[in-house]
N, C-alpha and C positions, 0 to 999 in steps of 0.2 A: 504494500500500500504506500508507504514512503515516496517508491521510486516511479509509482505513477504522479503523487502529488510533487515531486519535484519533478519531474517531465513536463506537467501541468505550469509550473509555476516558471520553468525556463521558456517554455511554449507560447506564453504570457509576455515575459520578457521582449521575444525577439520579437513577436507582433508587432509590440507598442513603438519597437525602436524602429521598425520597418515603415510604420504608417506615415501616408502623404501628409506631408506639409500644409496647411491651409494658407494661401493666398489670402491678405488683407490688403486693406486701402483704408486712410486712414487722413483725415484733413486739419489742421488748426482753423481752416475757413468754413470747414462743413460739419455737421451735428448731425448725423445719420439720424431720421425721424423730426429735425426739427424747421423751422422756417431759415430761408436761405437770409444772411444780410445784406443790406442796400448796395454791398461792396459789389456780387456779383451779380447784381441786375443789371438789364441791360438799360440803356441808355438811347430812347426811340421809340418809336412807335407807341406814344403815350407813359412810356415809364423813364424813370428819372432817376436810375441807377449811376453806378460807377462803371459797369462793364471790365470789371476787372478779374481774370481770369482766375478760378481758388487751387490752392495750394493742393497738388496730391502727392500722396508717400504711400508706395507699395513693399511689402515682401514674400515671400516664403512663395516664389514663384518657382514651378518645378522642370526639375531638370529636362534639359533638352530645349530651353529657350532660348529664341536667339534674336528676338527682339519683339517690344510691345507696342500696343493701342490701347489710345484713351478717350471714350467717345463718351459723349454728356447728351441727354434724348428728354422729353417730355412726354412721354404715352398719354396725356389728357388734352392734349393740344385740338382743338376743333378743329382736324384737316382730313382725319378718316386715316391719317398713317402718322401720326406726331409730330414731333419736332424736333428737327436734330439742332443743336447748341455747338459742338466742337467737335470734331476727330481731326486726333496725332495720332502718324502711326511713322513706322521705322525710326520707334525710338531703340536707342542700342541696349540691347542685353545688360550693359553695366548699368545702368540708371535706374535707380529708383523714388525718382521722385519727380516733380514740377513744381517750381518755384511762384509763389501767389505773382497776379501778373507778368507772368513768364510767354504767356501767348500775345499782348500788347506790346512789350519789352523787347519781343524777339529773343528772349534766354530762353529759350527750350534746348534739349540734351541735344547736342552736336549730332546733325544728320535726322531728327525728327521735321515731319513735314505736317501741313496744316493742309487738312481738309475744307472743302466748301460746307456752312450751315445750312441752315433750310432761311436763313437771311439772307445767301446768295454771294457770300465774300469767305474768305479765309480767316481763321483768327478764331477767335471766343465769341461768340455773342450769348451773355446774361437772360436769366427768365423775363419774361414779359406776358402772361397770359392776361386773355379779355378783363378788361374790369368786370367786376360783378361775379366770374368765376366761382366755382369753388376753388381754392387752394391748389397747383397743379404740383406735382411728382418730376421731380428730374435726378434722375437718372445718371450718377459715375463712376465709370466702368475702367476699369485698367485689364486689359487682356495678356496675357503672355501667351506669345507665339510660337512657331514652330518654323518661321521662315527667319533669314535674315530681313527681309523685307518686301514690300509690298510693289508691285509694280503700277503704282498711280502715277499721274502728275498731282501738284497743289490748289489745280482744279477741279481733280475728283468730289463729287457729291455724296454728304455722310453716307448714304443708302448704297451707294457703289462700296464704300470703306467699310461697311458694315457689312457686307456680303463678303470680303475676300478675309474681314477678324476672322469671322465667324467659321470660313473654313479653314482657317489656319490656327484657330483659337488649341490650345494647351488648357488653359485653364482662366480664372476672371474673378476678379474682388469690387464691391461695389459701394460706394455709398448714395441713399438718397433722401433730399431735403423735399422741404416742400415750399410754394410760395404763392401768395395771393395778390389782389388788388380792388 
């Protein structure tokens, strides 16, 4: 009996030491569940944000990645397919993080590229749902990939970049705020 219960209890062991790593994301600018601040609203179309890009910090991304994507979406956006806010992608492997205002700044990780929003330009564009709303859901995602990188231009459209994460997708950490008006 012993030497099943310590079979058992090394059996145990190696499990726990084997198991995948979970993938987080993790913001000083975002409060996963809570209202987004004026910092990253956008700045237009009746809102009167700062448009300033928030801070993300990823890790425990699993092996075999060799570069990421970071797309920001509203799923409550009244268009019948949401709202995309941002995608970077071919950020390098080493990188873990995006510095607040890094997509305004131009500091994004050496060799990440900026997708088209559903506003039509490259860059970050901030929440801005209808007045009157309820409180909309947006959506950010850090992907880790399985390619070095993606074959876009910096005019690709989030939904074009969203399609090629997605098959290249490794694994994904997310946080999501909310915001109204």
């Amino acid at each position: 009996m012993r030497f099943i219960t310590t079979a058992l209890i090394a059996a145990s062991v190696v499990g726990a030491t084997a198991a995948k790593a979970e993938m987080k994301l993790t913001s000083k600018d975002l409060t996963s569940g809570k209202a987004m601040a004026d910092a990253q609203v956008f700045n237009g179309f009746g809102c009167s944000g700062k448009n300033i890009s928030p801070e993300l910090v990823w890790s425990g991304a699993p092996e075999g990645t060799k570069s990421f994507a970071v797309m920001a979406y509203d799923p409550d956006a009244p268009t019948g397919s949401g709202w995309w806010h941002w995608s970077v992608f071919n950020i390098p492997a080493d990188a873990s993080k995006i510095a607040t205002g890094a997509s305004g700044d131009k500091k994004l990780p050496a060799g990440a590229v900026q997708g088209h929003t559903d506003f039509g330009a490259s860059g970050y564009g901030g929440a801005c749902p209808p007045a009157g709303d309820a409180p909309h859901h947006y959506q950010f995602t850090v992907y880790a990939l399985k390619v070095d990188s993606l074959p876009l231009p910096d005019t690709a459209p989030a939904a074009m970049v969203g399609f090629y994460v997605r098959a290249n997708m490794l694994d994904k950490a997310s946080v999501e705020v909310t915001y109204g008006r």
